[in-house]
KEBAMI-401651 format. One line per 10 residues: number of its first residue (from 1); for each residue x, y, z of C-alpha. Coordinates in nm, 4 decimals. Layout:
BEGIN
NUM	X,Y,Z ~ ...
END
This chain:
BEGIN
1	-3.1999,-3.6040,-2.3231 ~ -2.9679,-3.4372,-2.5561 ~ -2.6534,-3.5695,-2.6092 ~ -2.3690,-3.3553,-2.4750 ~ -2.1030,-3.2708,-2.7716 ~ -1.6909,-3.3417,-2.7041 ~ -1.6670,-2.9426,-2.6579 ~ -1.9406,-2.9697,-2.3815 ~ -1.7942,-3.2383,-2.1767 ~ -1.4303,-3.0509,-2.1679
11	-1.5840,-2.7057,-2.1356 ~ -1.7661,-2.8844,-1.8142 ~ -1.4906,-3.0623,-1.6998 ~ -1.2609,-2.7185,-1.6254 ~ -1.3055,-2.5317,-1.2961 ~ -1.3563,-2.1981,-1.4522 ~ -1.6878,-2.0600,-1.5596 ~ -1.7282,-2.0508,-1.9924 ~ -1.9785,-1.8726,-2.1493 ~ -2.0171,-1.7822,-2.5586
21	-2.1895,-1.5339,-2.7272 ~ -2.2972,-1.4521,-3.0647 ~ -2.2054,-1.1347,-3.2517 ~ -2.5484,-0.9711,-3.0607 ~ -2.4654,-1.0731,-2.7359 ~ -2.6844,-1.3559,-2.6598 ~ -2.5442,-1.6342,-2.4818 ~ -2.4880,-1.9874,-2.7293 ~ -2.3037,-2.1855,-2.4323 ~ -2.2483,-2.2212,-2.0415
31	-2.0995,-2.4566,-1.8758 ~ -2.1333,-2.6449,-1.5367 ~ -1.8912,-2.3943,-1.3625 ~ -2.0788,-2.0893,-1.5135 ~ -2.4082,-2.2278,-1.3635 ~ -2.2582,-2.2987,-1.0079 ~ -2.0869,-1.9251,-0.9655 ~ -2.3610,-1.7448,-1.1233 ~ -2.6668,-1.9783,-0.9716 ~ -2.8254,-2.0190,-1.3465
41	-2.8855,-2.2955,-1.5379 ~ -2.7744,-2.3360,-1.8720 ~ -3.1309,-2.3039,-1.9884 ~ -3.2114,-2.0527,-1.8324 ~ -2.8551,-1.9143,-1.9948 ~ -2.8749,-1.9755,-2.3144 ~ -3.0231,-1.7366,-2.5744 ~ -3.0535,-1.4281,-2.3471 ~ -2.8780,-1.1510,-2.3328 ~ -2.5035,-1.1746,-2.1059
51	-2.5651,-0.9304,-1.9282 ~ -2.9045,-1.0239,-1.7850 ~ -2.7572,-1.3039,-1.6707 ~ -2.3794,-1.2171,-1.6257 ~ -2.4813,-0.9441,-1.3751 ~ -2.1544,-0.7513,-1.3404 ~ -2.0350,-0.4245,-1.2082 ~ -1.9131,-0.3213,-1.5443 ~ -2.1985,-0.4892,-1.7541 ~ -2.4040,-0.1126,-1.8561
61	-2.0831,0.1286,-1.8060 ~ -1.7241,-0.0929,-1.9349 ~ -1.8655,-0.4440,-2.0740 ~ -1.5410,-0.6145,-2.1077 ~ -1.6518,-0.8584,-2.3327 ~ -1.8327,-0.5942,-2.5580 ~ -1.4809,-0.4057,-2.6031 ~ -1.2537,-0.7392,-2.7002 ~ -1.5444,-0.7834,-2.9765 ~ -1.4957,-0.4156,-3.1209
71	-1.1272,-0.3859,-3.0945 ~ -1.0293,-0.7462,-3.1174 ~ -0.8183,-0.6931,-2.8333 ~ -0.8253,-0.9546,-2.5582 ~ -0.8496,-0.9197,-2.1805 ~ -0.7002,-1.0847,-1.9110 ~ -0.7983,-1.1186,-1.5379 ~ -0.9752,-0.8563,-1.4807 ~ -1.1310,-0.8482,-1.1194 ~ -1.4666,-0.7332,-1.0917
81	-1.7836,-0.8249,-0.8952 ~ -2.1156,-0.9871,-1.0514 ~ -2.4304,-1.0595,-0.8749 ~ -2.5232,-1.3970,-0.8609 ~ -2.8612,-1.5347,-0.8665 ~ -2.9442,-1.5563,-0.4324 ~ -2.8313,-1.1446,-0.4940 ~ -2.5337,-1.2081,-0.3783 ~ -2.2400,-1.0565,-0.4133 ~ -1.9495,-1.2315,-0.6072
91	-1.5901,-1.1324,-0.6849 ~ -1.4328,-1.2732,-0.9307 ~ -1.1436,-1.2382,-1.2479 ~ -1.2541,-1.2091,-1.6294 ~ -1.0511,-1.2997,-1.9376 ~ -1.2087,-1.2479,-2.2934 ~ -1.1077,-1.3398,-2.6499 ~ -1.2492,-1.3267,-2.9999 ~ -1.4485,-1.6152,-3.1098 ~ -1.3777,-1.7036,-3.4947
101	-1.5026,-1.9802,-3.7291 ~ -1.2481,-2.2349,-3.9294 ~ -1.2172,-1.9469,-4.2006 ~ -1.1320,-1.6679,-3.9550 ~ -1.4439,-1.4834,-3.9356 ~ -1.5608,-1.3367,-3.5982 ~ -1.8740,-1.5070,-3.5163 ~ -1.8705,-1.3975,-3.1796 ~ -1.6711,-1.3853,-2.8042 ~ -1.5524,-1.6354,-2.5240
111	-1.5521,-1.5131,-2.1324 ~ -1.3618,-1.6893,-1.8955 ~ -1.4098,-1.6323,-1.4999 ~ -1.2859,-1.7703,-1.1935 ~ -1.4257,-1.7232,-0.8889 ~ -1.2568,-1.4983,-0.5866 ~ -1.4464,-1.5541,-0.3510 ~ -1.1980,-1.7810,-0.1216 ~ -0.8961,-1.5605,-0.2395 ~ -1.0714,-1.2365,-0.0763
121	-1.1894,-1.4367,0.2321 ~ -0.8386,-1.5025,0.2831 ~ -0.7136,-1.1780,0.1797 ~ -0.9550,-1.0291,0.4523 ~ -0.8243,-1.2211,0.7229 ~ -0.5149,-1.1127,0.6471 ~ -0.5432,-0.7940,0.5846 ~ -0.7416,-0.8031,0.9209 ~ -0.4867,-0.9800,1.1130 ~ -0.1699,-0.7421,0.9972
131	-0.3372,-0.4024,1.0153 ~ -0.4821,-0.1757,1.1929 ~ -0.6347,0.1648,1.0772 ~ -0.3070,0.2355,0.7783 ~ -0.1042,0.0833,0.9858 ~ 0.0408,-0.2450,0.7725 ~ 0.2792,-0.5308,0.9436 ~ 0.3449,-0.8626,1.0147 ~ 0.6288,-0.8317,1.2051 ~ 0.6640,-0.9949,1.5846
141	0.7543,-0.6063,1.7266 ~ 0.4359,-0.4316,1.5329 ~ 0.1999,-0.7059,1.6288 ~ 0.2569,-0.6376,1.9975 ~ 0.1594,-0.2549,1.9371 ~ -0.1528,-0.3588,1.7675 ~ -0.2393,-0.6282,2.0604 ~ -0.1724,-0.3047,2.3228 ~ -0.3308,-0.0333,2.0860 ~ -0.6894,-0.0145,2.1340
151	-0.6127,-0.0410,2.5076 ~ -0.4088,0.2690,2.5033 ~ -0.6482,0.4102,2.2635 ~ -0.9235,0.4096,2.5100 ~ -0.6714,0.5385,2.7980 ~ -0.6263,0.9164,2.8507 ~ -0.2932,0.8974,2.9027 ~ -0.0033,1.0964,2.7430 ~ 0.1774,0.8777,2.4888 ~ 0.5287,0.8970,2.3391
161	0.6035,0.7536,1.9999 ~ 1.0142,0.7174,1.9841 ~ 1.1435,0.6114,1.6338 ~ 1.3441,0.7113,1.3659 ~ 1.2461,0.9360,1.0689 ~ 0.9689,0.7516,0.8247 ~ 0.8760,0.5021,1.0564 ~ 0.5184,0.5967,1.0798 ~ 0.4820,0.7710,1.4255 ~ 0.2254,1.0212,1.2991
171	0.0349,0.7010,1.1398 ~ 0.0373,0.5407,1.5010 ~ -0.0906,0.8945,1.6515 ~ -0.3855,0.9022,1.4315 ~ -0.4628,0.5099,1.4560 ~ -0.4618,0.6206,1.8774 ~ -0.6823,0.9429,1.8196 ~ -0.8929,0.7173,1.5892 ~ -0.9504,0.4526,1.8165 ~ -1.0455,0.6739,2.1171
181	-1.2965,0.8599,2.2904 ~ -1.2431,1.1810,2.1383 ~ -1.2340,1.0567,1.7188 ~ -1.5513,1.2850,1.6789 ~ -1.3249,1.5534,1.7436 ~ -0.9890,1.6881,1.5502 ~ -0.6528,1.5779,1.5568 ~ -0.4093,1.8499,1.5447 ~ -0.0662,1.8049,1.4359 ~ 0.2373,2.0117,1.4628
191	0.6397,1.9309,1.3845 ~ 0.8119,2.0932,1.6769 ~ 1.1498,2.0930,1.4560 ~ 1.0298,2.2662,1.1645 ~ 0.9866,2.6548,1.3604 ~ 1.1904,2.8706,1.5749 ~ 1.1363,2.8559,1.9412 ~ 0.9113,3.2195,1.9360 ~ 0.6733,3.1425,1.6561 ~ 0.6471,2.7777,1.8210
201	0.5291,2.9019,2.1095 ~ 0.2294,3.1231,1.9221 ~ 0.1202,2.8233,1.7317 ~ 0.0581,2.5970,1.9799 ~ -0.0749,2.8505,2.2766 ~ -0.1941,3.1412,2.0305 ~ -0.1901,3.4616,2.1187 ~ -0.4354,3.7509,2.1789 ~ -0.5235,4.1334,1.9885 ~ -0.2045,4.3400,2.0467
211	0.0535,4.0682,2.1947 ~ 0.2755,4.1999,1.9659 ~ 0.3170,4.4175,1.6703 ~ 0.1358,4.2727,1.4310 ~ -0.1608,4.0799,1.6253 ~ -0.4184,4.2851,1.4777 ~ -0.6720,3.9890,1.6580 ~ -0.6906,3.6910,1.8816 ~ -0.5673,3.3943,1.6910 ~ -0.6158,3.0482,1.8897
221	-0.3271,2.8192,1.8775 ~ -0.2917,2.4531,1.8090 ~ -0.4714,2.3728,2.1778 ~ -0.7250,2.5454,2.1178 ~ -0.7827,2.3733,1.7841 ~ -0.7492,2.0363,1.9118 ~ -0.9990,2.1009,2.2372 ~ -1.2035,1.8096,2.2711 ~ -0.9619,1.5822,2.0129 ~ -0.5846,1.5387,2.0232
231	-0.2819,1.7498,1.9883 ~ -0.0063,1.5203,1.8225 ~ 0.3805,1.7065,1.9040 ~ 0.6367,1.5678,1.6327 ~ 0.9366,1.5625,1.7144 ~ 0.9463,1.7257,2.0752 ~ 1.2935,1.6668,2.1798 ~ 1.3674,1.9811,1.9304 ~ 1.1962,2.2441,2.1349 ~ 1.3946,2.4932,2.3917
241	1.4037,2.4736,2.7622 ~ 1.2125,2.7539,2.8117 ~ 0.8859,2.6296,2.5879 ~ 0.9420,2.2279,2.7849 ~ 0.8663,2.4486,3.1094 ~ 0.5215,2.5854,2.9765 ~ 0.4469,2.2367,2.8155 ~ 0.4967,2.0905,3.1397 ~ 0.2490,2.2859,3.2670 ~ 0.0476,2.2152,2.9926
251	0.0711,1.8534,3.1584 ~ 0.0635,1.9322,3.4870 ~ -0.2146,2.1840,3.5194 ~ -0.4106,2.1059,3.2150 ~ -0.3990,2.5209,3.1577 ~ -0.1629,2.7500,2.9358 ~ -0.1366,3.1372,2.8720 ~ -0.2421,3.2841,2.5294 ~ 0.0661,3.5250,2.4024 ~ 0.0113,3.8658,2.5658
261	-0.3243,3.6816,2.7560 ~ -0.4033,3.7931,3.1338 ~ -0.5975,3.4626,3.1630 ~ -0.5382,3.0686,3.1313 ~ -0.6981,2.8526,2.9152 ~ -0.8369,2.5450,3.0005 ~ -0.6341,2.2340,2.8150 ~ -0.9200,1.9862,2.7090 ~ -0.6678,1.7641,2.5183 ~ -0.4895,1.4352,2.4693
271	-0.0925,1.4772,2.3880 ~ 0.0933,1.2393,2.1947 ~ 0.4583,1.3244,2.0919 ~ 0.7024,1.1813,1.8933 ~ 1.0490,1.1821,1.8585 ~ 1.3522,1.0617,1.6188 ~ 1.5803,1.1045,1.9343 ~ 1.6326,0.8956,2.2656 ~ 1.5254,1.1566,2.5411 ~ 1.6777,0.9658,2.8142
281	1.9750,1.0250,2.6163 ~ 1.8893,1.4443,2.6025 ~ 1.7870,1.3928,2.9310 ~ 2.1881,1.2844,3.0904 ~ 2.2949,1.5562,2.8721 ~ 2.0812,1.8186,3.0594 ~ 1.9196,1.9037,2.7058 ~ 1.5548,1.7804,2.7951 ~ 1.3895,1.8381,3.0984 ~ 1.3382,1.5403,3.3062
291	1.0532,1.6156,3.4762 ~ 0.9022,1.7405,3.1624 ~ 1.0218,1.3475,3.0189 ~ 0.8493,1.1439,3.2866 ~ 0.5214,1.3485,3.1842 ~ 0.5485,1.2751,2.8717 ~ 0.6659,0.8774,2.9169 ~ 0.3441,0.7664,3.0309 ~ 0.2883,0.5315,2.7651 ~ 0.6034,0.4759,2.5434
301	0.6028,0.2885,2.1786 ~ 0.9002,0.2462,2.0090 ~ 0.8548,0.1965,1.6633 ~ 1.1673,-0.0587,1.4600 ~ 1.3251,0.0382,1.1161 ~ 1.2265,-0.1142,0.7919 ~ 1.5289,-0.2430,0.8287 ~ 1.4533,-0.4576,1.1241 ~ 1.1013,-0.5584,0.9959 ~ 1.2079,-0.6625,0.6904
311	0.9266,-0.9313,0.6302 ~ 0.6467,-0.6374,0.6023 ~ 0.8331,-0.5112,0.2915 ~ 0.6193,-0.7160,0.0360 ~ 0.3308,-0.6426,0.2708 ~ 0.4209,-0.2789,0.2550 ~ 0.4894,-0.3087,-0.1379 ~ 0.1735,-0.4368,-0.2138 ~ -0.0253,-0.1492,0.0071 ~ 0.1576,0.0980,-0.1915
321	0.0973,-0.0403,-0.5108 ~ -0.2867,-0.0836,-0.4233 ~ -0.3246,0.3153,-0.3280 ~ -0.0839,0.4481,-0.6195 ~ -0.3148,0.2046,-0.8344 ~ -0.6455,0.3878,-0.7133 ~ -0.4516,0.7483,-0.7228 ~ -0.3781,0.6905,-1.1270 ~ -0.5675,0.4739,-1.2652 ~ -0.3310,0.1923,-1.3386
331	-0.3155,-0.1582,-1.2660 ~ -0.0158,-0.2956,-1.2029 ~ -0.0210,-0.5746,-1.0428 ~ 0.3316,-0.6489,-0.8467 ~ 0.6887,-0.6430,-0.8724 ~ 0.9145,-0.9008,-1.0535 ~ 1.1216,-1.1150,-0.8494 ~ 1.4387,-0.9533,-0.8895 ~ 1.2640,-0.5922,-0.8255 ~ 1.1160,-0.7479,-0.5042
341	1.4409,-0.9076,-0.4403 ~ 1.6476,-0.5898,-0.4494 ~ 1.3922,-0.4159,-0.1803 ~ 1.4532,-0.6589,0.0194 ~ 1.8482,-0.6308,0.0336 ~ 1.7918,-0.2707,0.0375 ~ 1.8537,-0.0964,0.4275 ~ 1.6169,0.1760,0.3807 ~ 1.8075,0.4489,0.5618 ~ 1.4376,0.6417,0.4830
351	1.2207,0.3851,0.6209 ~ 0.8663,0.3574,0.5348 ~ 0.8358,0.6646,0.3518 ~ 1.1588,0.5708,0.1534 ~ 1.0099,0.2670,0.0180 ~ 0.6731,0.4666,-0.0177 ~ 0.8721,0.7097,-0.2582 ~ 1.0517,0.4277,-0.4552 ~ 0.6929,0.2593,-0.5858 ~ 0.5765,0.5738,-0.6601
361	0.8950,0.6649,-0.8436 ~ 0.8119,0.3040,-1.0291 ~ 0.4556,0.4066,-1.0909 ~ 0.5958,0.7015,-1.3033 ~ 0.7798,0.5188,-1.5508 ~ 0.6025,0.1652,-1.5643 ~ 0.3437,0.1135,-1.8437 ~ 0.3089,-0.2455,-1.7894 ~ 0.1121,-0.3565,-1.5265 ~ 0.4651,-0.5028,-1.3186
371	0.7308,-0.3131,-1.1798 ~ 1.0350,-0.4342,-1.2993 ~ 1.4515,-0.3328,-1.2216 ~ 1.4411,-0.0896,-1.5141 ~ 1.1543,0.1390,-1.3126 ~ 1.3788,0.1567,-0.9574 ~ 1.5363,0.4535,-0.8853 ~ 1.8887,0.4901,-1.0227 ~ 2.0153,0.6035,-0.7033 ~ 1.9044,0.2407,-0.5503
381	2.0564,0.0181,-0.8270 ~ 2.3788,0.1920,-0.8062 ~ 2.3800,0.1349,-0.4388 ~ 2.3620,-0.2390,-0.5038 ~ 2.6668,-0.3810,-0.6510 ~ 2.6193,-0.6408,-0.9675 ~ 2.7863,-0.9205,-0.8267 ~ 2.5006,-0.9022,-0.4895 ~ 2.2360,-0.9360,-0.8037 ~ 2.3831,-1.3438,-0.8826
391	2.2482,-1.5232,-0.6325 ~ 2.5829,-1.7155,-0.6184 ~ 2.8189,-1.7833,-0.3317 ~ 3.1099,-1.5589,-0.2732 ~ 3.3296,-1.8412,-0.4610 ~ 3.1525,-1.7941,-0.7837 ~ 3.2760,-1.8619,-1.0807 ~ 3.3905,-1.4910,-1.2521 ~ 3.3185,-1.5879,-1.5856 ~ 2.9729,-1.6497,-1.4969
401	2.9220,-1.3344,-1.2935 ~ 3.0203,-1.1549,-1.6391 ~ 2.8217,-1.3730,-1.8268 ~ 2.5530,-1.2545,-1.6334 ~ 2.5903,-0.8701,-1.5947 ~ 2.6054,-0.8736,-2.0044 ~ 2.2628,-1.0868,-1.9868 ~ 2.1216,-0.8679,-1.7401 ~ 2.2311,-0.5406,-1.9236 ~ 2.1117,-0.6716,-2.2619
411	1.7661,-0.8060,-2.1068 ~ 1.7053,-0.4520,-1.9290 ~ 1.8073,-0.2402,-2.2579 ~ 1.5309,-0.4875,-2.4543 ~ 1.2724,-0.4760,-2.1562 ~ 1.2943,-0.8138,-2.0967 ~ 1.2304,-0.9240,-2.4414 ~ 1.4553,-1.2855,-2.4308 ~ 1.3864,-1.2963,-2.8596 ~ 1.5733,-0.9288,-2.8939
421	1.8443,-1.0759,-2.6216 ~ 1.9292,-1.3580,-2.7844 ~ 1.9892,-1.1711,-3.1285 ~ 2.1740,-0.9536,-3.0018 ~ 2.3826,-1.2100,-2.7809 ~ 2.4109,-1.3665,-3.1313 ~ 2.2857,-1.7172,-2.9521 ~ 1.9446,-1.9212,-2.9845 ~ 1.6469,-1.8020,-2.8038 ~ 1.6299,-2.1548,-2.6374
431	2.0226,-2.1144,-2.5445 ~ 1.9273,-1.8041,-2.3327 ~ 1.6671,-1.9233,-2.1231 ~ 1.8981,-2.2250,-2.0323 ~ 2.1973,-1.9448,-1.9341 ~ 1.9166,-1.7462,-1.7500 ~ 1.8287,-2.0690,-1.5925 ~ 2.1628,-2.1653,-1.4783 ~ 2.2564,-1.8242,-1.3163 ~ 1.8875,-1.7664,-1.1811
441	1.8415,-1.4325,-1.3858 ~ 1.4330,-1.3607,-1.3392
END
């Protein structure tokens, strides 16, 4: 049996999987770990080709090891998925680097991988567990919508999503319409708020061939649209009087009158509306029909602010960050602590959509693959005072508070470079880290 060299027994000592090739690709080493994620020996390895035996989504089209050998440039954790030798399917996170000899020359490349497999397990479970259809949330309040969801869902009943603007009502319509009986068929949204009370009224009932003026032909409205499906009413405590009394018959009858129409239309549709307003509230103030409320209340959900579901804001954060990751082509990763701290003091007047705007308002001007202070909207930094970014109590020394909004400014103006910093703070390198230490600057 050969004898195992000193660079064998570490390289099979480490948990991550090692391979080497020469300049032509063929494999020269592979240790223990590579055999147990890929399922090949290292004889079987060694001398063919990587990527006959690293079988890897990127292997024919973007072989990452391939481009660190022609630029030089090294990569690090990449995910991607390779197919191990059962034909299974294995996630897992690449790193590659040049491989030179004692006088510098390239003789040929190192991989490193780790494998996922646990990590998306987990991250499955999780994602499983806080959401439902785009719906992500950890929060006590959420979690007791999703538990009731699918059974209203299935229900025909008329739902009412209360909640203020950007809290995701229309998300919880369509997660509703999704999860019932009539998905096959459309769901048909319309913001009562956004037109006058006349042209209202011809969206969602239509109108036929000389109603008025110009109706040069039938047009069917927004019921007509959603027969079979949903009709989803956004903010309905905006609509007049006189359109809540044909809605209610909407409800009551399950019929409505085309504009200028001599017959009524049969209403083969599920309502859900939504509101930013309490319409109990419009209801004392003789604003909102009360009869027309108790129709509608069948089913209430009443959605919290970001600001009282605070713990789904790295949740949120990192949903974001996945689909403005997919939508350009990036791949940045997270936020730095202090970024993520400053969310999280923030009271997101906006909501969901606020926060949704601020990442992508970070995606624009990040290059690296983390968001950092520098990439947050101006609007949001000013809003938070300096002496709320020391992590101090409110006795805190002043000195140090200064001390610290010149570190912070000088970091930010060098993008975090701490060698730039500290020549320009005219102290060691070594000095700043143990000031940035001492005042917890990230």
């Amino acid at each position: 049996m050969k004898k195992k060299s000193k660079t064998e027994i570490i390289l099979d000592s480490i948990a991550d999987g090692v391979f080497t090739v020469d300049e032509d690709q063929n494999i020269t080493s592979f240790n223990k770990a590579a055999e147990k994620i890929t399922g090949v020996s290292r004889d079987q390895a060694i001398g063919q080709k990587c990527f006959d035996v690293f079988r890897a989504d990127i292997c024919q089209s973007d072989c990452a090891l391939k481009k660190t050998m022609a630029t030089g440039q090294p990569l690090i954790d990449q995910r991607i998925n390779i197919l191990n030798s059962s034909g299974t399917v294995t996630p897992i996170s690449i790193s590659t680097a040049m491989l030179k000899d004692e006088e510098g020359k390239i003789i040929g490349g190192v991989e490193t991988f780790r494998d996922l497999s646990t990590v998306e397990q987990l991250r499955k479970e999780i994602n499983n567990k806080f959401t439902i259809a785009d719906i992500v949330s950890k929060s006590d309040a959420i979690q007791r919508i999703f538990d009731v969801l699918p059974d209203i869902a299935t229900s025909e009943a008329t739902v009412l999503i209360e909640g203020a603007s950007g809290t995701g009502k229309e998300l919880f319509a369509r997660a509703i319409h999704n999860l019932s009986g009539r998905k096959q068929k459309r769901l048909v949204a319309i913001n009562c708020g956004a037109l006058p009370d006349t042209l209202l009224e011809s969206e969602l009932f239509g109108y036929v061939r000389g109603a008025f003026t110009d109706a040069k032909k039938d047009k069917p409205g927004r019921f007509q649209l959603a027969r079979g499906g949903t009709i989803f009413l956004d903010e309905i405590g905006d609509i007049s009087t006189a359109l809540q009394v044909k809605l209610l018959r909407v409800l009551q009858e399950k019929e409505y009158e085309p504009l200028g129409a001599t017959q009524t239309v049969k209403a083969d549709v599920r309502i859900i509306a939504a509101t930013n307003k309490k319409l109990n509230e419009l209801v004392a103030r003789g604003i909102f029909r009360e009869d027309l409320y108790y129709r509608l209340n069948v089913v209430k959900i009443s959605l919290p602010t970001l600001a009282q579901r605070r713990e789904d804001i790295p949740l949120l954060v990192e949903h974001f960050i996945h689909r403005f990751n997919i939508r350009t082509g990036k791949n940045i990763q997270g936020l730095s602590q202090e970024a993520m701290s400053c969310l999280m003091r923030h009271d997101f007047p906006g909501n969901i959509r606020e926060l949704e705007n601020i990442i992508e308002h970070a995606f624009v001007l990040c290059r690296e693959n983390q968001i950092t202070m520098m990439h947050l909207p101006a609007d949001l930094l000013n809003a938070q005072s300096s002496v709320s970014d020391i992590t101090t109590s409110a006795e805190a020394d002043p000195m140090a508070q200064n001390e610290a909004r010149l570190i912070r400014r000088i970091l930010e103006k060098h993008h975090g470079n701490r060698r730039k910093t500290a020549e320009e703070l005219g102290i060691h390198k070594t000095t700043l880290w143990r000031k940035m230490k001492k005042l917890k600057i990230s």
